[in-house]
Structure formats: structure tokens, C-alpha cells
Residue, then its C-alpha position, 0 to 999 in steps of 0.5 A: x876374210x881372204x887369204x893367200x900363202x906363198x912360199x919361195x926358196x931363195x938363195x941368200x941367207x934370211x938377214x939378207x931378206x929381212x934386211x931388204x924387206x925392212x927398208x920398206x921404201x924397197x916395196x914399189x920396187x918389188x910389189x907392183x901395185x905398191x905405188x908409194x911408200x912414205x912416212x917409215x919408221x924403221x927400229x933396230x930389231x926390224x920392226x916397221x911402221x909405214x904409210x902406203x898407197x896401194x892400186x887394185x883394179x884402178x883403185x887407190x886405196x891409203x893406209x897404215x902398216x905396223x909390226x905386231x911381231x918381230x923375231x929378227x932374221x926370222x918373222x915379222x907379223x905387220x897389221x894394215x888397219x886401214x886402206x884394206x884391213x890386212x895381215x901380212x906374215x913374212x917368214x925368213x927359215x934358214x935352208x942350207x946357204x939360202x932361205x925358205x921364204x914364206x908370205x901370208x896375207x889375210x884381207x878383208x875385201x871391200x864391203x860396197x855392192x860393187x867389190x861383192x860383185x867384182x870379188x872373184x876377179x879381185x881374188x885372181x888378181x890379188x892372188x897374182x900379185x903375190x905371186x909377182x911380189x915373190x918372184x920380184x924378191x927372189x930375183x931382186x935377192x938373187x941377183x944383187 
């Protein structure tokens, strides 16, 4: 199992992100190889389920994301069973005027001959990713 933690101080309040974050329509803007979003499922605590399509190193990969966890303006624990097995944590802490946001991803990386092959360069690539899907959110958040 893989794993990737970031963290972000980001000058809004945590409804302001959590809100965002549960449109997930919102991803392709701020996740660059989030290249659809489509059948979502939004409920009123925040808890969302949606399907995906995903690019990494010219794959496409499909799959499903639904909430586990929901803590409304303050956690969100989401499970891809499928495209790529993962877990994403979204922390939303509140830090004076803003939010001490924080991403957790845990994923398995593909079995095939190839991907254990390749898994050095797709641990760097997925490692900045979330980097770049940070700073998209911090900006986008910032600047709306």
C-alpha cells in the first residue's frame, strides 16, 4: 500500500472547503488527472458518492468513490473500490480566520508486470499530484 500526506494552511473558514470539495463536479478543476466526474450523489451531511475517470502515466483508469466517514466541516473519509483501490482522508481544522487542511491517500498500485516495473516513476508522479491538487485548491479557495 502506498501512501501520500499533505498538508495546507488555507485562508478561509473549513465550510468554505468542505462545501467545495463536496460538489465533487469541482475535482477536474482542481485535480489535473481527474478527467471526469459523473454520476454524483451529494447528501446534506456532506457525504458523497461518485463515478470517475482518472488518467495516470496515459492510462485511464474507472471507478467508484463513496463516504465511510463524514464529520461535517471537519472530516471525510471516501473509499475507491475499484479503477484503483484507494482511501482518501480530507481534514478540514479550523486555524484562526482560516483551515489547517489536510490530504491522505493510501492506494494500491497496479499488479501487472509492467506497473512493478514502472512504480518508482508512478510513486513521483502520484506524489505530485497531490501536491498539484493542493495548491489548485488553495489558490481556487483563496481567490474566489
Amino acid at each position: 500500500m502506498e501512501k501520500i500526506k499533505r498538508t495546507e494552511f488555507i485562508e478561509v473558514p473549513p465550510a468554505k472547503i468542505f462545501d467545495y470539495l463536496t460538489d465533487a463536479t469541482h475535482l477536474p478543476e482542481i485535480w489535473p488527472s481527474m478527467v471526469e466526474v459523473s454520476n454524483v450523489h451529494a447528501k446534506p451531511n456532506g457525504a458523497l458518492d461518485f463515478d470517475w475517470i482518472y488518467k495516470m502515466a496515459g492510462a485511464k483508469f474507472h471507478g467508484h468513490s463513496e463516504t465511510l466517514e463524514v464529520q461535517r466541516d471537519h472530516f471525510r473519509l471516501m473509499k475507491n473500490g475499484s479503477g484503483i483501490p484507494s482511501t482518501f482522508r480530507w481534514g478540514f481544522e479550523p486555524h484562526g480566520m482560516g483551515t489547517d487542511f489536510s490530504l491522505e491517500i493510501e492506494y494500491e498500485m497496479p499488479k501487472n508486470l509492467l506497473a512493478r516495473l514502472a512504480a518508482p516513476f508512478l510513486r513521483h508522479l502520484n506524489e505530485r499530484e497531490a501536491d498539484t491538487l493542493v495548491h489548485n485548491l488553495k489558490e481556487r479557495m483563496e481567490t474566489v
